[in-house]
N, C-alpha and C positions, 0 to 999 in steps of 0.2 A: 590517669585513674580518677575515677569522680568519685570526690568527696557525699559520703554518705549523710543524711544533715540527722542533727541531733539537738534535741528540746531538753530542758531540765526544771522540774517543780521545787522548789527549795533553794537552800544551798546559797540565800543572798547575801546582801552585804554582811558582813560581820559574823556569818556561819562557819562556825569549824572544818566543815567535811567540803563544803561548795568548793573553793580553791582547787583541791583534790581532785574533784572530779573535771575541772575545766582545763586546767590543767592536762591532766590524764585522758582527755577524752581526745585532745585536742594536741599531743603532744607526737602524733606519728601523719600528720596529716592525713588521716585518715576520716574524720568524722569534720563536719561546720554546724557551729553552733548558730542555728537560726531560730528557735524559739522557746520565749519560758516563762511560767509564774513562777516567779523567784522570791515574793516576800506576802505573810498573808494578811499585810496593809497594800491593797491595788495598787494605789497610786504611787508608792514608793517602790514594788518590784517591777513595776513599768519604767521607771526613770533609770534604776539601776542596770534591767535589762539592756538599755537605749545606749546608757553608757558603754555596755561592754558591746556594743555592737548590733544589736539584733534590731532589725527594724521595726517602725512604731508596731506595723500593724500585724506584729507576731509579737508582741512584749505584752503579755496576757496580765489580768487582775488578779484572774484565781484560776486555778487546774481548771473547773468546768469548763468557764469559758476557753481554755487553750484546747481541751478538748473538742468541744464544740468547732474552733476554728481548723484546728488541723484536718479535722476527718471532713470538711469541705474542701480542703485543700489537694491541686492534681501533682506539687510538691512537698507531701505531707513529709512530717518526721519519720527516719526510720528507727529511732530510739529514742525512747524518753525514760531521766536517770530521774526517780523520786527521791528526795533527798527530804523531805519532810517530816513533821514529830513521828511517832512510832504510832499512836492510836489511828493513823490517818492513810497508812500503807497498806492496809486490804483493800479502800473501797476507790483509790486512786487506780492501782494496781488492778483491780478488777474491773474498773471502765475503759482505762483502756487496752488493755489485752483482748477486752470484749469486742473492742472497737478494730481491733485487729492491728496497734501496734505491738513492735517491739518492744520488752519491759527492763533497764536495769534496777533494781529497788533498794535501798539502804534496808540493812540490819536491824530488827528483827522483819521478816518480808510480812508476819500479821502477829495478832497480839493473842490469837485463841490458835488452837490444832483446826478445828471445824473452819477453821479460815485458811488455816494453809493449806489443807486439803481440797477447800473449792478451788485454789488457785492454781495448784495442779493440775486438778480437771479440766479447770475453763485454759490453761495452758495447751495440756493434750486434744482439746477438742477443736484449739483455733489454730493449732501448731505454730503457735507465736515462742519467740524467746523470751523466756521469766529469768533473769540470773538474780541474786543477790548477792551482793559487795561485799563477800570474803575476801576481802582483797590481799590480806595476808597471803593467802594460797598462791597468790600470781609474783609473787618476789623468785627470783631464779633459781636461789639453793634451796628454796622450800620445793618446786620444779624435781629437782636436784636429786633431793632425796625420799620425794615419792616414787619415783623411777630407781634410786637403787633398790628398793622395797622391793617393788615391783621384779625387779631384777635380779631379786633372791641373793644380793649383795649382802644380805643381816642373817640372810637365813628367814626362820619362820618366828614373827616376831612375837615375844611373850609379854614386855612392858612398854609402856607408855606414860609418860610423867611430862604434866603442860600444865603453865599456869600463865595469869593474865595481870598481875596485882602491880598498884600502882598506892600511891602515899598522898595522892591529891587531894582526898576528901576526908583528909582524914582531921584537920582542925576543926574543931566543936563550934569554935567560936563563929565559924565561916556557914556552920552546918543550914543557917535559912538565908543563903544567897541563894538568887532565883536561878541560875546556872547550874549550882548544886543540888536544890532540896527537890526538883522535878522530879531525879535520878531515881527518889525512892517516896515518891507519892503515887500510890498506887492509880491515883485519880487518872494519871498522865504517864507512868512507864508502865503501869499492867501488874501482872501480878511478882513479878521479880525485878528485884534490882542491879545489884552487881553483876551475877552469873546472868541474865540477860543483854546487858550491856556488855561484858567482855568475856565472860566466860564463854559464851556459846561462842565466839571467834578462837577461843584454845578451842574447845571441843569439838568443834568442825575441822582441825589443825588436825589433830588427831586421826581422825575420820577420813580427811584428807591423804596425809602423807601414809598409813597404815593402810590406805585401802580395803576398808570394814565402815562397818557401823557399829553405831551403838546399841545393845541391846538390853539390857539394866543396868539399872544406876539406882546408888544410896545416896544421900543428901544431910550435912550439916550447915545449915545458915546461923549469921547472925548479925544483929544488930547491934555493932558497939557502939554507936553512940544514942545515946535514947531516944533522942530526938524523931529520929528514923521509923517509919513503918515497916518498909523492904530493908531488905538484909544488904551489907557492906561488905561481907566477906562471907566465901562458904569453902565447903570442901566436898568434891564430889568422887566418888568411887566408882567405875564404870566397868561394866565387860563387853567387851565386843562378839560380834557373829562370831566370827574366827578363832574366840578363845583368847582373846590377849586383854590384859589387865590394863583397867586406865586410874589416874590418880591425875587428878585438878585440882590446882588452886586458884583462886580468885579474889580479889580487894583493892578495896579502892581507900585503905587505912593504914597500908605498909607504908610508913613515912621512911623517908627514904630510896626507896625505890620510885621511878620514874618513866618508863613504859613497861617494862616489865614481862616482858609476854617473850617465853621460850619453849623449848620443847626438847626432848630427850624420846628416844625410839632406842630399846633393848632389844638384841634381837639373840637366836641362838649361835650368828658366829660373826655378830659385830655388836656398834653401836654409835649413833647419829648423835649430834644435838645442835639447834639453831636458835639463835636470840635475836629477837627484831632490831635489837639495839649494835647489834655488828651484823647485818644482812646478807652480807658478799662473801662470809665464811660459813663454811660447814664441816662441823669436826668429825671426825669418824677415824674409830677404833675396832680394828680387825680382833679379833681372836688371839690373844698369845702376840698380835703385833704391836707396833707403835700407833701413839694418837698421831693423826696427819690432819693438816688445816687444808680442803677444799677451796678455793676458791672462785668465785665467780670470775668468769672469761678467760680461764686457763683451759690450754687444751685437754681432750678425752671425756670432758662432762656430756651427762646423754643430752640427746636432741632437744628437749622442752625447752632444760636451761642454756643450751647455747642461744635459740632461739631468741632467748628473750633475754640475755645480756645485752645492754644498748653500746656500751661504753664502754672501754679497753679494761683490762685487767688493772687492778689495784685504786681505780677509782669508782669513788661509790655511787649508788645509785638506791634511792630515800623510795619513802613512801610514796610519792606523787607516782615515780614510776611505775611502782608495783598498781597503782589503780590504773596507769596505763595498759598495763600489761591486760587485765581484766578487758578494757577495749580493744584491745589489738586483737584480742580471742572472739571478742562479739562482734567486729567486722570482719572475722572470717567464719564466724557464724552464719551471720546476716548473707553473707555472700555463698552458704552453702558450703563453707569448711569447719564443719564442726567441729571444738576444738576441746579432748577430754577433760581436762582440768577447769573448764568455765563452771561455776558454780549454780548448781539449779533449783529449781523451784522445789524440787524433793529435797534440796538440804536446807532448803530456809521450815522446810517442813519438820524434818528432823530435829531440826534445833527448837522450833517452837515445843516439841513434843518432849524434847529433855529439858524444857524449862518445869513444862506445866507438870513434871513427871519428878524433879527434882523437887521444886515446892511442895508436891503431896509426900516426898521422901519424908524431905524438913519436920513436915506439921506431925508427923507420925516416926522420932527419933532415929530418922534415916533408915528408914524399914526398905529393904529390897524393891525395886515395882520395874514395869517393865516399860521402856523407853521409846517405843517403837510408836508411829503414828498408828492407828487402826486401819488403815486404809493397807499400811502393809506388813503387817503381820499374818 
């Protein structure tokens, strides 16, 4: 089988998410990493590139130039993962999509609706792949229990309860470390904080495993510590196409808590719930039955999550995998097996549209508005 090759902008040394995707990109032998601007000091994401392998004269300064050289190349990249700040993901994304690569794009995929909606378009019209790295979605009992949904295993589902909160940002004293205080300068994450940062991964969970969307939503933000511009914690109220109720939480102030991000699906003749923090179980309670623990790589699970169990039964399998998984689906993309649950450029859309639709909740005491991008309503 030939290795499909694969570039990456960001993501260098000392980057949280970079590991992740190298890891995962590179963990089914499926993809080679040969080229990347990986830091946005040239000279240091050249050396670092070098280190991990990629040859000088594809260990690029800056995205332009990796642009510039790929699209002369008769071995060019067939994906390239943006792993760079968030203000910086429309106009990467939009050159090269233009340019008629394949796109994977880190969370949020732009910072306005009007940008995620060009990226659709310029999507649709070069029929390139746009995913954005929900990579949550690609863990096996999240898999798991989209397809019992689907399977009318809950029935028709009425609620949904997901939250994202974590306790990390929550010391005042820490509150202008430059690792932190970005999160909620409007200058550099945009116009949300928290619920753009992790919220919109529960809310896409949501959306995902329910198969619906969102259609309105109220919004409570806030700012506990003063310090802050953007909000640290909200709460958001949601309804879906289909009628079912959604309830988010999100913070990044619950001390105590530590990843934090689970989800519960009510449905009218059961009920799910999965926590990032135990991955390989999914609980599910029938009607009048007992709770029973699911697990990953036990027999009868539907197709997706067999699929994508790497490892025997009882042994786990982390996050890195789950961004694996997200490539496993984008080389059989790339190869013409489109794979349903690969995350698309209409959900990085959607998400943008319940940010910018939750903030004008907020500013106006969580007044009802409608959550939908324009483009499709």
């Amino acid at each position: 089988m030939t290795k499909l090759k694969w570039g990456m902008i960001g993501g260098g040394e000392g980057s949280q998410i970079g590991p992740a995707h190298r890891l995962g990109a590179l963990a089914d032998g499926r993809f080679e990493f040969v080229a990347g601007a990986l830091d946005h000091r040239p000279e240091v994401g050249k050396e670092y590139a070098e280190q991990l392998g990629i040859a000088s004269d594809r260990a690029y300064g800056d995205w332009t130039e990796m642009l510039a050289g790929e699209k002369e190349r008769d071995d060019r990249i067939d994906l390239v993962t943006i792993a760079t700040p968030n203000a910086t993901h429309f106009e990467i994304t939009k050159s090269f999509l233009e340019a008629g690569f394949n796109v994977l794009c880190e969370k949020p995929m732009t910072m306005s609706v009007e940008e995620g909606e060009e990226i659709v378009r310029i999507a649709q019209k070069t029929g390139k792949i746009c995913t954005v790295n929900y990579c949550y979605s690609a863990y096996p009992m999240v898999r798991q229990a989209r397809a019992m949904v689907r399977a009318d295993e809950l029935g028709k589902v009425r609620l949904v309860v997901t939250n994202f909160s974590h306790g990390h940002h929550g010391d005042a004293t820490d509150a202008d470390n430059p690792r932190v205080r970005w999160r909620y300068d409007p200058a550099m994450a945009g116009v949300s904080g928290q619920f753009a940062d992790c919220g919109i991964h529960a809310l896409h969970m949501a959306s995902f495993i329910c198969d619906d969307n969102v259609e309105r939503l109220s919004a409570d933000f806030a700012s506990t510590i003063a310090s802050r511009t953007l909000e640290d914690d909200a709460m958001v109220n949601f309804r879906m196409s289909g009628g079912t109720v959604g309830r988010l939480w999100t913070s990044s102030v619950a001390i105590g808590r530590q990843h934090g991000f689970d989800i519960q699906v009510f449905g009218e003749t059961g009920g799910l719930r999965w926590t990032s923090e135990q991955p390989n179980q999914l609980i599910y309670t029938p009607t009048g039955g007992r709770t029973q623990i699911v697990e990953k790589g036990e027999g009868g699970l539907h197709e997706d999550a067999q699929r994508l169990s790497r490892v025997a039964i009882a042994h786990p399998e982390g996050f890195p995998l789950a961004v694996a998984n997200i490539y496993c689906d984008l080389a059989d993309a790339i190869g013409g097996d489109a794979r349903d649950g690969l995350p698309t450029a209409e959900d990085g859309l959607r998400s943008m549209a319940a940010v910018h639709t939750a903030v004008a909740s907020a500013k106006e005491d969580g007044a009802w508005k409608d959550a939908r991008p324009p483009m499709f309503r």
